[in-house]
C-alpha positions in Angstrom: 161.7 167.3 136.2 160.0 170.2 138.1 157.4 169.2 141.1 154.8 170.8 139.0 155.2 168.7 135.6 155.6 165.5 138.0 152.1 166.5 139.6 150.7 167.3 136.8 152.0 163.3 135.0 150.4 162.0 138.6 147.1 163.4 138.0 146.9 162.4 134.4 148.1 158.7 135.7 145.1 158.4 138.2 142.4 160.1 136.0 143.5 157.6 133.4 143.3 154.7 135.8 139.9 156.0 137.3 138.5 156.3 133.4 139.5 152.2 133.1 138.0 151.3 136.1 135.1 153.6 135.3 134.8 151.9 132.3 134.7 148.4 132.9 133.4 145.8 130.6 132.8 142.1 131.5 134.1 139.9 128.4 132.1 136.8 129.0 132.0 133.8 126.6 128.3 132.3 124.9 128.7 129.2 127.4 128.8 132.3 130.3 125.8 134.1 128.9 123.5 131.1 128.0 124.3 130.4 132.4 123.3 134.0 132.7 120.2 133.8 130.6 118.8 130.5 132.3 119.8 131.5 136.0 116.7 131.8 138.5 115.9 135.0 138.9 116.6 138.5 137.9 117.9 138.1 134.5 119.9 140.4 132.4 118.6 142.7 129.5 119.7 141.2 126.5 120.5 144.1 124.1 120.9 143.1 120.1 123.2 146.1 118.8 123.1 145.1 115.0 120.7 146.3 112.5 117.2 145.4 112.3 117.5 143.3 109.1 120.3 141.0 111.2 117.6 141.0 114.1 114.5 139.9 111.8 117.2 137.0 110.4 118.2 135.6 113.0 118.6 136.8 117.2 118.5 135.1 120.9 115.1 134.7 122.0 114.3 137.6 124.3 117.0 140.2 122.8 115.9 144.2 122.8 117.1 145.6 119.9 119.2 148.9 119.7 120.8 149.5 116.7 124.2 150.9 116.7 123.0 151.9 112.9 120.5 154.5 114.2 121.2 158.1 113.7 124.1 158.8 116.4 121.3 161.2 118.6 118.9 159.0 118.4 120.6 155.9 119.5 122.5 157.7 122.5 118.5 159.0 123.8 117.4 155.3 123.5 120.4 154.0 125.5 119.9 157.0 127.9 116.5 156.0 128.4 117.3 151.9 129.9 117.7 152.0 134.0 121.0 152.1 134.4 121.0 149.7 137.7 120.3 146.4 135.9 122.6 144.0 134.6 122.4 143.9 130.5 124.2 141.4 128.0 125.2 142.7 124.7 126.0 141.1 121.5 126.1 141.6 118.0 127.2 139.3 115.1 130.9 138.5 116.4 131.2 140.9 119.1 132.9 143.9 117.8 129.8 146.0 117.7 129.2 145.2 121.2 132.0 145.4 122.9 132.0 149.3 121.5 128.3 149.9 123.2 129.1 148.4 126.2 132.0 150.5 127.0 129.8 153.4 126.3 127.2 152.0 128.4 129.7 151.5 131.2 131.6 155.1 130.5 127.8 156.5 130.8 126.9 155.4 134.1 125.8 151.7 133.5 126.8 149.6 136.3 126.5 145.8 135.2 127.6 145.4 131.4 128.8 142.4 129.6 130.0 142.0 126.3 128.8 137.8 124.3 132.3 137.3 123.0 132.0 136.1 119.6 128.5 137.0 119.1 125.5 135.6 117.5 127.6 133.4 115.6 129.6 131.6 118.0 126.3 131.0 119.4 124.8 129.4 116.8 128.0 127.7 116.8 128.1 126.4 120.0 124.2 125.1 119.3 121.8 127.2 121.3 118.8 128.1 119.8 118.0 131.2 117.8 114.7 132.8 116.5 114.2 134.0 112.9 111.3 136.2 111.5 110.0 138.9 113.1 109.4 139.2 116.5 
């Protein structure tokens, strides 16, 4: 293998590795964010990514909804316009939805983001309360 093409598969490795760390996501489980939610002090954003009909039926009590169902310009100028230096919890129905924004959110600057594994549901699950109706 020439020196070059071995630089070259160096600099790819490291770029690569920098992008993952970069990009870091917290996976944190409901029993993690209901600790999170009720801890004295600064508390995280909580950011609802599902549609507004899933928000109106059923959300945690003091959730911000961004829809990942907005038109793609849209949504990326409502995420560009939160302050990117506080700590925000994301979740969606099951956690799929919001594991996807919040490695955006971390690839875009964000520097405290964690993902609700398993959602809304395993929420309600677990038995922590929820609020229905509009807001």
């Amino acid at each position: 293998m020439s020196r070059i093409k071995f630089l070259l598969i160096v600099c790819l490795f490291l770029c690569a590795i920098g992008e993952a760390v970069a990009a870091e996501v917290h996976h944190i489980n409901v029993a993690e964010g209901q600790r999170m939610l009720q801890q004295a002090g600064e508390k995280p954003v909580l950011l609802d990514v599902r549609t507004p009909q899933e928000f109106f039926e059923a959300r945690i009590d003091g959730a911000k909804l961004l829809p990942t169902n907005l038109p793609t310009k849209t949504f990326y100028e409502r995420l560009a316009a939160l302050p990117k230096d506080q700590t925000y919890l994301v979740y969606c129905t099951v956690g799929s939805r919001s594991s996807q924004v919040a490695s955006i959110m971390s690839r875009s600057g964000f520097e405290k983001v964690y993902n609700l594994d398993g959602g809304i549901a395993e929420w309600y699950k677990r038995g922590y309360p929820i609020l229905q109706g509009a807001p």
